[in-house]
N, C-alpha and C positions, 0 to 999 in steps of 0.2 A: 446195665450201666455202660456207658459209649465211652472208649478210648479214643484218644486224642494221640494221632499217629502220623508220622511223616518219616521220609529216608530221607538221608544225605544223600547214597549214591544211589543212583537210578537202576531199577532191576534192565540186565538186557529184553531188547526187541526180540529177540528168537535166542536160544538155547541151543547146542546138538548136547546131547546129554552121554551117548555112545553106552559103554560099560560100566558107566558109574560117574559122577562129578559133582561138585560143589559148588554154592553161589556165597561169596560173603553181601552181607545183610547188615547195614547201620546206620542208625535212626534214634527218634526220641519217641518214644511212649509213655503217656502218663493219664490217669482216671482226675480227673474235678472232686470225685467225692471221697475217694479211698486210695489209701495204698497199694500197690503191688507186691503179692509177696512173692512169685515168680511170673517168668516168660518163659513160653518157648515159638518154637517157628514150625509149623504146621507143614509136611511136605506130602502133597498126596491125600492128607490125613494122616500121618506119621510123626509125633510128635516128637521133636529134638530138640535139648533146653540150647537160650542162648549162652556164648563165653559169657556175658556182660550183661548187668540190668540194673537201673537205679541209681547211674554213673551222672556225676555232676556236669548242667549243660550250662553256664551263667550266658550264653548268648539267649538261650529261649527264653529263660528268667527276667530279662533285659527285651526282650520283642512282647512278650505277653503278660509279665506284671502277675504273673499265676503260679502264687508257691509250690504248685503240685509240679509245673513245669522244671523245677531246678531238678530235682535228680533223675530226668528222662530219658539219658544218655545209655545204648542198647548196641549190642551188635554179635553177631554170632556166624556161621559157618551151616547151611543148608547142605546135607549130606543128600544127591539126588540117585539112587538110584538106577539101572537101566530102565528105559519107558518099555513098556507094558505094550506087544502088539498093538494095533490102531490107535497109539493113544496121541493126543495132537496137541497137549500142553501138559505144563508143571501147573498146578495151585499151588499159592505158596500164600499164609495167613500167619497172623501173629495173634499167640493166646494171652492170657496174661487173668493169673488165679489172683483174685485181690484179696486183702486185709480181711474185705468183710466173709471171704468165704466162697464168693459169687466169680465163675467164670464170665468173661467176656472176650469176642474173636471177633477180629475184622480181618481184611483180605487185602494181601499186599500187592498181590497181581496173578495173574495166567498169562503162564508165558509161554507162548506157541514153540512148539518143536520144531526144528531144522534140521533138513535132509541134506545130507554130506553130498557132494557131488561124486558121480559116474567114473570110475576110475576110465581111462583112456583105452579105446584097442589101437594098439601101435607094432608093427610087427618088426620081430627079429632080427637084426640087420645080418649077423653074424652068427655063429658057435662058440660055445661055453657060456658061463652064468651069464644073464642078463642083468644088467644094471639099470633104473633106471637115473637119472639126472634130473632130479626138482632145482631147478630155478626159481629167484622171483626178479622180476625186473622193475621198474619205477624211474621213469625219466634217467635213462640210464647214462651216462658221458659216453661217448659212442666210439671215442677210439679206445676204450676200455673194454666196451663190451665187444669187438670186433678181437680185440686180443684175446678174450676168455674163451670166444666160440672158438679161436682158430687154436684153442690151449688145448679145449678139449676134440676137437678132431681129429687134434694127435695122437693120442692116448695109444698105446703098445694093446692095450684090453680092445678090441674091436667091438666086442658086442654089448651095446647098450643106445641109450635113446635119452634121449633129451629133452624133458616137459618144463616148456617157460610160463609161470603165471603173473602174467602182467597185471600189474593194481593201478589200472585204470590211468597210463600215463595219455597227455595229450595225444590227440590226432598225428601230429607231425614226428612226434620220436615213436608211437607207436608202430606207423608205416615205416619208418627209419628200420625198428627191430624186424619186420618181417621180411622187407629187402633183404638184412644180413643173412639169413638162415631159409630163405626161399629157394634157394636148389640144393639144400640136404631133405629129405623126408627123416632123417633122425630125428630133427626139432619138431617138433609139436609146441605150438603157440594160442595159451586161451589169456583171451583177456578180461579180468573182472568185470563185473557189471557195477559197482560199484568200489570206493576206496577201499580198502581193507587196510590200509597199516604194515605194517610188515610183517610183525607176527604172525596175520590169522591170513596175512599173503602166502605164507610159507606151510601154512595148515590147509592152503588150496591147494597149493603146490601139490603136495603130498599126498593128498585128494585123490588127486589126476596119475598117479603115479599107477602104470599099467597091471592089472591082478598079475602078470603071466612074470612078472620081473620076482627075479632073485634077492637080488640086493636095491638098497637106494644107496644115491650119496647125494649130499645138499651143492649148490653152488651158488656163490653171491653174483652178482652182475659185472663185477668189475674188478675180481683176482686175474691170476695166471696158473694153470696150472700146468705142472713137471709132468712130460711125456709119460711117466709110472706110476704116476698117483693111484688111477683105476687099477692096476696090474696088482700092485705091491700089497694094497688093501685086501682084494678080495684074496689076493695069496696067503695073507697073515692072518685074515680075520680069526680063524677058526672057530671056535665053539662060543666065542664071545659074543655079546648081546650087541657092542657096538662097539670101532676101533676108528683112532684117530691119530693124524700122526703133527709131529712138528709143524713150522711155518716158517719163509721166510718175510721179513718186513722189507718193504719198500715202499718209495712215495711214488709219482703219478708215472716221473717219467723212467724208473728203474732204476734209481739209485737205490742201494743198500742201506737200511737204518738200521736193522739187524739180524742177523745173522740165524739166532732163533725167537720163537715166540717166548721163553723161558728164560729171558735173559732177567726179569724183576723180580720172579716169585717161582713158589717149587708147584711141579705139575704134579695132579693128584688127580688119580681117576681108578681108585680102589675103597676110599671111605666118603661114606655116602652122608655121612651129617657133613664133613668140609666139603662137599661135594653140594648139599641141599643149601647151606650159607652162602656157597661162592661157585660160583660156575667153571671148569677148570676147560671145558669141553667146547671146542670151535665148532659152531655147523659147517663152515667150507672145507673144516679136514676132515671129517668123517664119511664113514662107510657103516650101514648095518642093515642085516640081515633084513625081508621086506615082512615078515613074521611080525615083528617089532608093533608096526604099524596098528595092528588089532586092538594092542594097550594103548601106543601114544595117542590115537584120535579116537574120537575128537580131541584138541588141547583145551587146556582150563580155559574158561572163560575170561575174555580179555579186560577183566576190570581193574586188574593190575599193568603196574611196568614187568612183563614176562618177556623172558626170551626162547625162541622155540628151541636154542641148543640148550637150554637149560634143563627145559622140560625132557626133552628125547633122552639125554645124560641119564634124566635121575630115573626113568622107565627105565631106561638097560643098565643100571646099576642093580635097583633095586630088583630086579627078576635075573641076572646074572652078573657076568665080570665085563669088564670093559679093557680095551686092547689098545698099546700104546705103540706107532712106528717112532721110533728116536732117530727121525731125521727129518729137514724140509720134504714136500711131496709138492708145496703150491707155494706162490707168492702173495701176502698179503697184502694188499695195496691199504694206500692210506693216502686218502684224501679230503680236502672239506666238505665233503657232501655225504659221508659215512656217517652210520645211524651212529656205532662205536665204534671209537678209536682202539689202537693196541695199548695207548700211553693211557686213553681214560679205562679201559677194560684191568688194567693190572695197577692202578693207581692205588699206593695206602699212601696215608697220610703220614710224617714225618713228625718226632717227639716234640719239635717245633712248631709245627700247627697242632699240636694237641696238650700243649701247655697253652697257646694262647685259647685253645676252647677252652680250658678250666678259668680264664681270667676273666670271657665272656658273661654278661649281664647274666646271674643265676636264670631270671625268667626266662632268657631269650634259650638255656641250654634243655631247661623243661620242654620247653616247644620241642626243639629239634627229636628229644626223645620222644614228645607224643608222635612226631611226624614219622620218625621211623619205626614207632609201633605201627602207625595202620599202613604206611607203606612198605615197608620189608617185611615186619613179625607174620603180618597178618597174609601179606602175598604167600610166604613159605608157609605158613600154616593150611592157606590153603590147598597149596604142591602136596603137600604132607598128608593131607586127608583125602584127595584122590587117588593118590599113589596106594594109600591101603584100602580104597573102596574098591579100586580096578585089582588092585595084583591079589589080596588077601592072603589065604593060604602061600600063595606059590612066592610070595618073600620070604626070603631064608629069617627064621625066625629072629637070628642076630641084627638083621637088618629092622624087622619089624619093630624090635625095641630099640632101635636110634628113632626111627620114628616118630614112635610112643612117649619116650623122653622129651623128644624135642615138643611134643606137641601138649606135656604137662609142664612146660617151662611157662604154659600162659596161668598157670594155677597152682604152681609148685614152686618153692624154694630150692629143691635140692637138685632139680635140672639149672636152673638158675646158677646157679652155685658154678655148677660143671660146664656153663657157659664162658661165667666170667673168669675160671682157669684157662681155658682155652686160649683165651682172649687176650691174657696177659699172657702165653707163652708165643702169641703174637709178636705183640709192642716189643718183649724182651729176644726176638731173633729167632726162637729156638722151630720155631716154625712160621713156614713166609706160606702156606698153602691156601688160607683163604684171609689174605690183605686184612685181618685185624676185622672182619663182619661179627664175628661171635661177640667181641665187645662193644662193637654197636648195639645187636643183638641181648645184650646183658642189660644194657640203658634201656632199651627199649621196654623188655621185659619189669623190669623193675619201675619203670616209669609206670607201669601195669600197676605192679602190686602197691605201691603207695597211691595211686589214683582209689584204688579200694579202700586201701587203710583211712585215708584221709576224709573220705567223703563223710561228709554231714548234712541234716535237715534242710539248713539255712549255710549260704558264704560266711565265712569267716574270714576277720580280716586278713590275719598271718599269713595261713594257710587255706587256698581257693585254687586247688587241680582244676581245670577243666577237661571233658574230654571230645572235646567238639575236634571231628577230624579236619584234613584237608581239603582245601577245594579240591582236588581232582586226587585221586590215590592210583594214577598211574601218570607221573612226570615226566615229560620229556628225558630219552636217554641222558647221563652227562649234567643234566638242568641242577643248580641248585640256587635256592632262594635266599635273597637278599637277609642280612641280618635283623635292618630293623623294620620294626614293622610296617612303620607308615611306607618305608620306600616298596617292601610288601605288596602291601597293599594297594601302592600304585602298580608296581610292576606285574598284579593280575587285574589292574583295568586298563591295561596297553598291550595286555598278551596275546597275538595273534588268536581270530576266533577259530578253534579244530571245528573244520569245516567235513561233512559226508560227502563225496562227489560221487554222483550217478550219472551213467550216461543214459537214463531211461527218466530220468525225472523232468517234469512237465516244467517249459519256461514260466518262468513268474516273477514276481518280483518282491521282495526282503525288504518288508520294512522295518527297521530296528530301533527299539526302543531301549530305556534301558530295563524297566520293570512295571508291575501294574500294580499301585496302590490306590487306590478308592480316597484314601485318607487325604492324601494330596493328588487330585485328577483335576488338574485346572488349565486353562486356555491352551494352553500349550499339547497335552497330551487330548484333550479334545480335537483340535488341530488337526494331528497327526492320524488320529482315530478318523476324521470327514476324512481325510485326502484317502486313506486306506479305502473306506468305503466307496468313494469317487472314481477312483479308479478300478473297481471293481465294478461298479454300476456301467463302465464304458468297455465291458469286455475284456480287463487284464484279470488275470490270475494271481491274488496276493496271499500274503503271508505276513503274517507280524512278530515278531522274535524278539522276545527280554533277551538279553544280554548281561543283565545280573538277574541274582536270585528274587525269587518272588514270593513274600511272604505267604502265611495263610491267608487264604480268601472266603467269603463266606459263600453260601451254594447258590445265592441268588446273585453271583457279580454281574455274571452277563446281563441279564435282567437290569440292573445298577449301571450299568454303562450305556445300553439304549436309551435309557431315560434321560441321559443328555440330550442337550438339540442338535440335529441333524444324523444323529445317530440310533435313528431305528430303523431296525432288524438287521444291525451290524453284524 
């Protein structure tokens, strides 16, 4: 019997998988003739059940008119192991034991493995530890970035080197950055082959970060940093996994906003659950050991909104202590072109905006809780289940069960419970360490466990959870979406399209549609179908791009579309 299987989110293009990693997985699966009595997700051939199976989807119930389709709703956590000498992909399929007894498996993809890039040979400039300096640059404001090189050429610490990984800015700012740092041989300058984002910019970065170096420290494009930053760090680090110190704020042109980074909320960088909720830990002040580097890379896969200070934190919490300077070391610039602000990074919400959320349309407060189920609960569950695949043993057992807790809070009531105390010793003052996330965190969860409770055969009028995730489960930093829907729903058909830029990719030309339905394919998308061919018959290179989602198709479409006129052997 054949399963009827599709994702939400699209499995990545390549993998690096390193010492262990996770992929979250979620979709709808359901059989025509039988029920499901479980799932699980095939990795290798290593069977792991999903969190979730048989989860109410009323959009597919509403596209397919197919009872079986309402409770389709699946997703789970692919625990990957390290790859196997020469092995050059993951298999990754989904089982599903049905009602009648009878297994059935189909195959979600083979996803090729990817080779980390070549750390750099960069030599010595000077004596004692070597540092190295990961940058990442991206169209950078250039009397900014000429301030941060000339920040750190100052540095009291002499020895160390400097590796910029440029994510694919223009021609013209590109040559800009290599003019600035063209007669130091400290700088080392690669430039992506393609966009990367700034996360998995900064997992090159780190890449390239030369084997012979002692320590790394991170650097944004467009701080300042204090002649002692290098000096002071490597002086104090001592036995700690990783040390950071204060910050000053300032806006473009050096005026003072404040004084320290700590001025909103308390710093914490000793417990590792406010620590895995709330990120307390800056990449431009830190410094840690180059050891480190073995657990933190590869970083999780980018299918979340992650931050790479986030992820390094909770590696050097969770396998040691982490080190605090209580003083500025750099200056934090702040300008509009910052991924995160210092105002949006330490933002909690005010008893006043969280009485008007209780006033908010009941429906509209449900969403937001699903929203922060698959985009926060589940990003940390993911962190969560890396961190014990990579570290296992060598987290201090205390630590392993914060872990453990946090990761039965998607199946448990009584982590649950110890969330939403947290959470209220937020809102009530008695702790400002992680901005009131646990009570997020608590909605979210719980939006979980009645999405279970609730679910039925058939909708019900009262009571109809859905659990159909996000468009995208990694939002723009800062981004938050409109309340009602329909404005929604406009504001993701006007939403800039996130574009891949390569500079290896062959000219062509994009033609954009907005979806391909058979059901309605009339004059117009025929149209557009000749001209694509046309100009491909005269020697351009095309390409045809939905732009919305595109329903199920049946396996003979292409077939179904040349049999228009003018369109054979489209």
């Amino acid at each position: 019997m054949s399963l009827v299987v599709q994702l939400d989110a699209p499995l990545p293009a390549e993998l690096a998988v390193g010492s262990g990693t996770a992929l979250f997985v979620v979709g709808t699966c359901f059989a025509r003739d039988a029920g499901i009595a479980s799932l699980s997700l095939l990795v290798d051939g290593d069977e792991q059940p999903v969190m979730a199976h048989g989860m109410p989807r009323l959009d597919l119930l509403r596209a397919r008119d197919e009872p079986a389709s309402y409770r389709s709703g699946f997703w789970g956590i692919a625990r990957i192991p390290a790859a196997a000498d020469g092995a050059a992909a993951v298999e990754l399929r989904l089982r599903a034991r049905l009602a009648t007894g009878a297994d059935a498996t189909v195959e979600l993809g083979r996803i090729p493995l990817a080779a980390a890039p070549a750390p750099l040979e960069v030599a010595a400039p000077a004596a004692g530890p070597l540092v190295a300096i990961c940058m990442t640059t991206y169209e950078p404001p250039l009397e900014l970035l000429a301030r941060q090189l000339g920040s750190i050429r100052e540095q009291t610490h002499p020895n160390w080197v400097c590796v910029i990984s440029d994510d694919c800015s223009s021609p013209e700012r590109f040559a800009a950055i290599e003019a600035a740092i063209a007669d130091d041989p400290r700088f080392v300058l690669s430039r992506s082959p393609g966009r990367l984002g700034f996360y998995r910019n900064f997992e090159r970065a780190l890449s390239l970060a030369p084997a012979a170096a002692d320590y790394v420290a991170l650097a944004d494009q467009d701080d300042a940093w204090h002649p002692d930053k290098l000096a002071t760090l490597v002086a104090e680090v001592g036995d700690a996994r990783l040390i950071y110190s204060d910050a000053r704020v300032i806006d473009r042109d050096g005026g003072v906003i404040a004084e320290t980074y700590w001025g909103r909320r308390s710093n914490n960088h000793s417990s590792l659950l406010s620590l895995l909720v709330a990120n307390s830990v800056t990449g431009a002040a830190s410094l840690f050991p180059a050891a480190l580097l073995a657990d933190a890379l590869p970083f999780p896969p980018a299918q979340f909104a992650h931050f790479h200070d986030h992820w390094l934190a909770l590696v050097a919490l969770s396998l040691g202590d982490i080190a605090f300077v209580d003083r500025p070391l750099y200056d934090y610039v702040q300008h509009g072109d910052a991924t995160l602000g210092h105002a949006a990074a330490n933002r909690m919400p005010d008893m006043r905006e969280r009485l008007a959320a209780v006033r908010r349309d009941p429906h509209e407060r449900v969403r937001m809780w699903r929203m922060h189920y698959y985009v926060d609960a589940c990003r940390l569950l993911q962190f969560a289940a890396i961190l014990r695949l990579r570290g296992g043993e060598r987290i201090p057992a205390a630590k392993r069960r914060e872990l453990e807790r946090f990761e039965r809070a998607d199946r448990s009531l009584l982590p649950l419970a110890a969330l939403a105390a947290r959470g209220l010793q937020e809102l009530l003052g008695r702790r400002r360490e992680t901005l009131g996330a646990e009570w997020m965190l608590f909605h979210a969860f719980a939006w979980r466990r009645l999405l279970s409770a609730s679910a039925r055969d058939r909708p019900t009028r009262r009571l109809r959870l859905d659990s159909l995730p996000p468009t995208v489960l990694d939002p723009r930093p800062g981004a938050r979406a409109p309340a009602e829907p329909v404005v929604r729903r406009l504001g993701d058909k006007i939403a800039p399209l996130r574009l891949a830029v390569r500079d290896d990719a062959p000219r062509r030309v994009n033609l954009l549609i907005p979806t391909i339905d058979l059901q309605h394919f009339f004059a117009g998308y025929i149209g557009k179908f000749n001209f694509a061919r046309r100009l491909a018959k005269r020697g351009v290179r095309v390409r045809i791009v939905t732009v919305d989602p595109v329903g199920e198709l049946p396996l003979s479409w292409r077939r179904d579309l040349e049999a228009y006129s003018g369109l054979a052997g489209l």
